[in-house]
Steps between C-alpha positions, in 0.01 A plus 500: 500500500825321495812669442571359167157525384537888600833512272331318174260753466710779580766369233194454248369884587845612377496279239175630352616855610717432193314421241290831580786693451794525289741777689817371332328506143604129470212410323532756199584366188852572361548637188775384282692711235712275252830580417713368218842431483733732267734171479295148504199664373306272802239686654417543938191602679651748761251628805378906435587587827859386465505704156401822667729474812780505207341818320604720801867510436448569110597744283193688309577302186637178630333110564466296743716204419543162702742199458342159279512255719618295161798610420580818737442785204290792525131486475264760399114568478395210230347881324821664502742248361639637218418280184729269354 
């Protein structure tokens, strides 16, 4: 067998190596939470996993809040927006 011959089908081992397995979870699905702005009103899909790394530094009775990429105000969980 020729060298490169030997290297093809060791790269394309790997490669179907991963698809088999998924060690870095990237083929999960990613859930999205919306969040609504208390200013514009617009409305974000934000990642879960970004939500909860925020959680950690929270007060029992405080939300996780991120900046709208609209017009730099404070965003909430679209559920707990106060209403207008």
């Amino acid at each position: 067998m020729t060298k490169n011959k030997e290297q093809d089908e060791l790269n394309k081992a790997f490669l179907e190596s991963l698809n088999d397995d998924d060690p870095f979870g990237l083929n999960e699905e990613i859930k999205l939470l919306i969040f609504k702005c208390l200013d514009c009103g617009k409305e974000d899909e934000v990642p879960e996993y970004v939500v909860e790394e925020f959680q950690y530094d929270l007060k029992e009775n405080e939300e996780v809040e991120v900046v709208c990429p609209y017009c730099n105000g404070a965003m909430r969980r679209a559920g707990n927006v106060p209403s207008e």
